[in-house]
VMD Tcl script that builds the backbone (N, CA, C; Angstrom):
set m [mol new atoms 216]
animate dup $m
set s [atomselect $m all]
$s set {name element resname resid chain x y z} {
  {N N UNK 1 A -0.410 -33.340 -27.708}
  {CA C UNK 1 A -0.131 -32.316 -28.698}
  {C C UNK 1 A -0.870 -32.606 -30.002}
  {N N UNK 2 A -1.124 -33.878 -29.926}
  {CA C UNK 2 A -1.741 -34.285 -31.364}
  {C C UNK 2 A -3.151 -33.489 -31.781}
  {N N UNK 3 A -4.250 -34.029 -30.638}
  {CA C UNK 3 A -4.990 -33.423 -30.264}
  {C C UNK 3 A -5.358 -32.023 -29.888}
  {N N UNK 4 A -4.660 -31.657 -29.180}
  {CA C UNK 4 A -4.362 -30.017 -29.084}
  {C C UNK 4 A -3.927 -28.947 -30.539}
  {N N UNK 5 A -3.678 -29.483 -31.498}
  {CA C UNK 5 A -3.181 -28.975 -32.569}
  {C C UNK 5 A -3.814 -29.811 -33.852}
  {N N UNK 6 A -4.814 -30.852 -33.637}
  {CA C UNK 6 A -5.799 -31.172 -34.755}
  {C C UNK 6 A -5.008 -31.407 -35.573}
  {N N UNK 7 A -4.069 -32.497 -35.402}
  {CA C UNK 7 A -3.400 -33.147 -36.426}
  {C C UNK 7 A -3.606 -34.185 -37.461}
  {N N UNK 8 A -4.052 -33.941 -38.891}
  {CA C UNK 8 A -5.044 -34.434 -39.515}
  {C C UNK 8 A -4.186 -35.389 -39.741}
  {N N UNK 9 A -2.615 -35.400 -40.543}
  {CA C UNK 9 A -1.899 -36.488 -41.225}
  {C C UNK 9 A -0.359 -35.610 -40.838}
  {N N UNK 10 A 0.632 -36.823 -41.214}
  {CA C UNK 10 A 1.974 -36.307 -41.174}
  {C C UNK 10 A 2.591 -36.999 -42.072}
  {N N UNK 11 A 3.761 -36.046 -42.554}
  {CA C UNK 11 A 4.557 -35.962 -44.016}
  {C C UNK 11 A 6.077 -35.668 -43.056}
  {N N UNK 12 A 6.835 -37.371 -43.913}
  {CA C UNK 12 A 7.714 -37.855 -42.850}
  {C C UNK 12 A 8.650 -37.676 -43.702}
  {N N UNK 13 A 9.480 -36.689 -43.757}
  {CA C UNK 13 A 10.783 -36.544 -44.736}
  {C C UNK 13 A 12.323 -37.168 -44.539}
  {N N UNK 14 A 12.550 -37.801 -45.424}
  {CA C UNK 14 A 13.837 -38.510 -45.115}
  {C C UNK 14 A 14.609 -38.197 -46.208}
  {N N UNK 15 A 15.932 -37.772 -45.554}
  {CA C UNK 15 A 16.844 -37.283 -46.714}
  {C C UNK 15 A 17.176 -38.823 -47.373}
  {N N UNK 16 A 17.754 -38.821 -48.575}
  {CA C UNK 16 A 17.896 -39.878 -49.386}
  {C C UNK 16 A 19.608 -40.389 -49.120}
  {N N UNK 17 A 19.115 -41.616 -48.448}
  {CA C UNK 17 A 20.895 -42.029 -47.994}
  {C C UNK 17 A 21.053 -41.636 -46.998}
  {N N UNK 18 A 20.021 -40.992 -45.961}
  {CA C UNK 18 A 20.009 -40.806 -44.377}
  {C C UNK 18 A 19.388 -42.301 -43.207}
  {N N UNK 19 A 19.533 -42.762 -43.112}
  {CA C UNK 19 A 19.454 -44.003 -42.400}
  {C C UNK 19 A 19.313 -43.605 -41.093}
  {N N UNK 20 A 19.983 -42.793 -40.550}
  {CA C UNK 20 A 19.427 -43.089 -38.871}
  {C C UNK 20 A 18.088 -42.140 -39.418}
  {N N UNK 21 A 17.879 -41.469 -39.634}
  {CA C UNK 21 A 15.710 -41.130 -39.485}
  {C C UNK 21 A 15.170 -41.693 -40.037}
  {N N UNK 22 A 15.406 -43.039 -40.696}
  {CA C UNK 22 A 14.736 -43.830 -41.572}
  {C C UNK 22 A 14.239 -44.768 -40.421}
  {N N UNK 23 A 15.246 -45.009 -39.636}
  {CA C UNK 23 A 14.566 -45.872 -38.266}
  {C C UNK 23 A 13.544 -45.207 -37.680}
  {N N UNK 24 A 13.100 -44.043 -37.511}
  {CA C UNK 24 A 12.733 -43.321 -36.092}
  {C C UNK 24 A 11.161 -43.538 -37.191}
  {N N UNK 25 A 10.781 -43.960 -38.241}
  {CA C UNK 25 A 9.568 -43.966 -39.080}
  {C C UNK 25 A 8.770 -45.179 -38.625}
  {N N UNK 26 A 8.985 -46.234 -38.428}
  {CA C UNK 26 A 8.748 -47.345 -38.017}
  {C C UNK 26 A 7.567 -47.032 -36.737}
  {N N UNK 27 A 8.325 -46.388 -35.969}
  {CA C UNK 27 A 7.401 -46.479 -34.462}
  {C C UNK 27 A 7.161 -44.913 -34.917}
  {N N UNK 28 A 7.100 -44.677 -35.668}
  {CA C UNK 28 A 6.103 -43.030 -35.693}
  {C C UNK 28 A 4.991 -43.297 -36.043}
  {N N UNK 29 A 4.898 -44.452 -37.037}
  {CA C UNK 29 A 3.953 -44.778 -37.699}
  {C C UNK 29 A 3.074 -45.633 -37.172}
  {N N UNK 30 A 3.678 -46.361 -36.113}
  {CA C UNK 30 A 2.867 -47.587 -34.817}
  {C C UNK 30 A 1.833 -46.160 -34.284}
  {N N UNK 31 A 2.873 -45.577 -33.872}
  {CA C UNK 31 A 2.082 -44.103 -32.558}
  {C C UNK 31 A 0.925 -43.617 -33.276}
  {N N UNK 32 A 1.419 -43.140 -34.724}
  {CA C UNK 32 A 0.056 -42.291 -35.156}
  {C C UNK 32 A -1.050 -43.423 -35.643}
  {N N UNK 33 A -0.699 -44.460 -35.787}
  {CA C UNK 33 A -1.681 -45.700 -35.676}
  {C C UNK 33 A -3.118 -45.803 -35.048}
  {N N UNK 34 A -2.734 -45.522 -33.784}
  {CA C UNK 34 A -3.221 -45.726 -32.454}
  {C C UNK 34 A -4.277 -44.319 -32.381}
  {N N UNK 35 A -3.625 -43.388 -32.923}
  {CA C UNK 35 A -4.770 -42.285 -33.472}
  {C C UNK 35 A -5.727 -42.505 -34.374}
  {N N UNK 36 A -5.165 -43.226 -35.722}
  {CA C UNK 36 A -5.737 -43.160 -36.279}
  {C C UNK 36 A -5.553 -41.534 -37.437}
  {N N UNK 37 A -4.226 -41.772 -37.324}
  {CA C UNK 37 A -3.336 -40.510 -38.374}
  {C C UNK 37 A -2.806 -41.034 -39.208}
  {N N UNK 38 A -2.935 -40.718 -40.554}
  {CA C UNK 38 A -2.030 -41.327 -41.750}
  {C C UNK 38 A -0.696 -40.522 -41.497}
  {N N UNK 39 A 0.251 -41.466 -42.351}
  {CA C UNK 39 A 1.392 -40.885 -42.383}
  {C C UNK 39 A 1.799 -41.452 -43.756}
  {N N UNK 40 A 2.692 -40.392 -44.047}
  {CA C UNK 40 A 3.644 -40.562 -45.967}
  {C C UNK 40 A 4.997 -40.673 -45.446}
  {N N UNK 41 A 5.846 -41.387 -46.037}
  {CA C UNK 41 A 7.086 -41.071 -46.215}
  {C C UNK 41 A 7.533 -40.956 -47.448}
  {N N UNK 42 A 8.601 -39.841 -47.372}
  {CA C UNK 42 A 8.630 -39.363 -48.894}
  {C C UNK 42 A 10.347 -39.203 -48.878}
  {N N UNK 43 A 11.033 -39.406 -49.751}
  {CA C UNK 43 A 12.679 -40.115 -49.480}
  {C C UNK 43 A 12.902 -38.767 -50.632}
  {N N UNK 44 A 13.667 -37.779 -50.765}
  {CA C UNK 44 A 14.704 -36.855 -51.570}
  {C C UNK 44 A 16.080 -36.274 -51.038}
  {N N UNK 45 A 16.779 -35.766 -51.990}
  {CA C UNK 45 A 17.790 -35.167 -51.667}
  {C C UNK 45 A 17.995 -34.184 -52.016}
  {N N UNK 46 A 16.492 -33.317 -52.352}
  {CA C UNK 46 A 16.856 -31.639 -52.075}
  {C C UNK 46 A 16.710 -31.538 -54.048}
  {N N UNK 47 A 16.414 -32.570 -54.997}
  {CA C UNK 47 A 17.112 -32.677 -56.200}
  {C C UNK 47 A 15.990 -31.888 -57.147}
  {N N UNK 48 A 15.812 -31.413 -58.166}
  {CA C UNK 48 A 14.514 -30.732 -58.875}
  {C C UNK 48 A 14.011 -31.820 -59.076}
  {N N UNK 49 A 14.667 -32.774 -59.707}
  {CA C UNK 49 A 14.063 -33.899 -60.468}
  {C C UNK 49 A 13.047 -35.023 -59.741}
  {N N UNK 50 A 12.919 -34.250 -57.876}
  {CA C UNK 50 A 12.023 -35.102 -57.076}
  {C C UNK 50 A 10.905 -34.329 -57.314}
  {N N UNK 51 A 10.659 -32.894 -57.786}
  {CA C UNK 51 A 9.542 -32.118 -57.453}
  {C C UNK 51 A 8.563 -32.602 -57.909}
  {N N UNK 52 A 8.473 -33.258 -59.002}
  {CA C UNK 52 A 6.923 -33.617 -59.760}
  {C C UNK 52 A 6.725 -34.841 -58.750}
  {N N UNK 53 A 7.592 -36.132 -58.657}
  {CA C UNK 53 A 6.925 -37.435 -57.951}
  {C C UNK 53 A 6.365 -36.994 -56.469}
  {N N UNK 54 A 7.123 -35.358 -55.807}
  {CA C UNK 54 A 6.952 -35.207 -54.816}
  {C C UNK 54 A 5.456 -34.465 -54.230}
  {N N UNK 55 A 5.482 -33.676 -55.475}
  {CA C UNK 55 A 3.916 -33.276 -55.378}
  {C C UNK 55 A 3.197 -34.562 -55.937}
  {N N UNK 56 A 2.762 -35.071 -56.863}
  {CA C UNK 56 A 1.761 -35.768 -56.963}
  {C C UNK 56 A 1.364 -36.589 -55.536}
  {N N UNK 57 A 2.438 -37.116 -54.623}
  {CA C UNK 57 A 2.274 -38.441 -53.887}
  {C C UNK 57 A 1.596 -37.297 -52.782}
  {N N UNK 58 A 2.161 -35.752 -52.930}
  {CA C UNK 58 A 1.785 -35.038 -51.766}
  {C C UNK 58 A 0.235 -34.856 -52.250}
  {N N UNK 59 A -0.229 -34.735 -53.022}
  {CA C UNK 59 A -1.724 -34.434 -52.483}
  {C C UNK 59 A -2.542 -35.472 -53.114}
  {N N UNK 60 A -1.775 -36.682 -53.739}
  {CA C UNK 60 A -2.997 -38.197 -53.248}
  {C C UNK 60 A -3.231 -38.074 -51.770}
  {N N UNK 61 A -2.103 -37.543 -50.839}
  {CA C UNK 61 A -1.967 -38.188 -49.378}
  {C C UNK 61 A -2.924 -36.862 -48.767}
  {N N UNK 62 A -2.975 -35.489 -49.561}
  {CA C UNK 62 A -4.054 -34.875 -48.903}
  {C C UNK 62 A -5.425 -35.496 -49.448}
  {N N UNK 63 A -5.812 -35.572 -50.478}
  {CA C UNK 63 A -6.875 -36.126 -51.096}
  {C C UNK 63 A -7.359 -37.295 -49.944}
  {N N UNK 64 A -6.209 -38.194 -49.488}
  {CA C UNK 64 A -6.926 -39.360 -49.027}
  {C C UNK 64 A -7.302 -38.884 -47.191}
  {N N UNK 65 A -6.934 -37.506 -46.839}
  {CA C UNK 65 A -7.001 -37.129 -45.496}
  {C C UNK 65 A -8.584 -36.295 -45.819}
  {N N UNK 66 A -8.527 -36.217 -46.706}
  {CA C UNK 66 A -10.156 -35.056 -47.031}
  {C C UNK 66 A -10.775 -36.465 -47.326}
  {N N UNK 67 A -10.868 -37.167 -47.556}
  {CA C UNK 67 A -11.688 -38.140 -47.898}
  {C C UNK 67 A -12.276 -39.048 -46.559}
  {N N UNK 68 A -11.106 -39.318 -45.515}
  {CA C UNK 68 A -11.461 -39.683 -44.610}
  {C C UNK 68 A -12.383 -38.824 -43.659}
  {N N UNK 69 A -12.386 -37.321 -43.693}
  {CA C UNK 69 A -12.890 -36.521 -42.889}
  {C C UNK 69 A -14.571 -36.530 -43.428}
  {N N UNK 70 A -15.077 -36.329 -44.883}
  {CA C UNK 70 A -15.565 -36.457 -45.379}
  {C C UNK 70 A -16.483 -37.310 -44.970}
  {N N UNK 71 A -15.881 -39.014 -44.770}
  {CA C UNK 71 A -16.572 -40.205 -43.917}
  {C C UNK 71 A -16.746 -40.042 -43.022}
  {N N UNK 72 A -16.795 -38.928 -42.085}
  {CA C UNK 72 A -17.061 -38.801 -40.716}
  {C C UNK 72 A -18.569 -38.302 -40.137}
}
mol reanalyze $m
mol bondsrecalc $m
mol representation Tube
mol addrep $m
């Protein structure tokens, strides 16, 4: 599916104080490894006061997916 759908990077959302999907990041991040897919994890609870840290980190992490393509 990765392949089939040209999956450049993935944006791994974890509610803040959610613990069981905080595990399932670990080996998401082994898998897309092995591709050769970045991955972000980005921790909120829905709050305004995440929106600014949440965009900036969101498009260093596109910036650094155009950059890699770029090197290709």
């Amino acid at each position: 599916m990765i392949r089939m759908h040209k999956v450049q990077g993935v944006i791994y959302h974890v509610l803040r104080g959610c613990l069981v999907y905080d595990y399932e990041y670990q080996v998401l991040e082994e898998e897309l490894g092995k591709y050769g897919i970045p991955i972000i994890r980005v921790e909120s609870d829905y709050n305004e006061e995440d929106v600014e840290q949440l965009r900036i980190r969101i498009e260093a992490f596109i910036e650094l997916i155009k950059l890699k393509d770029y090197r290709r």
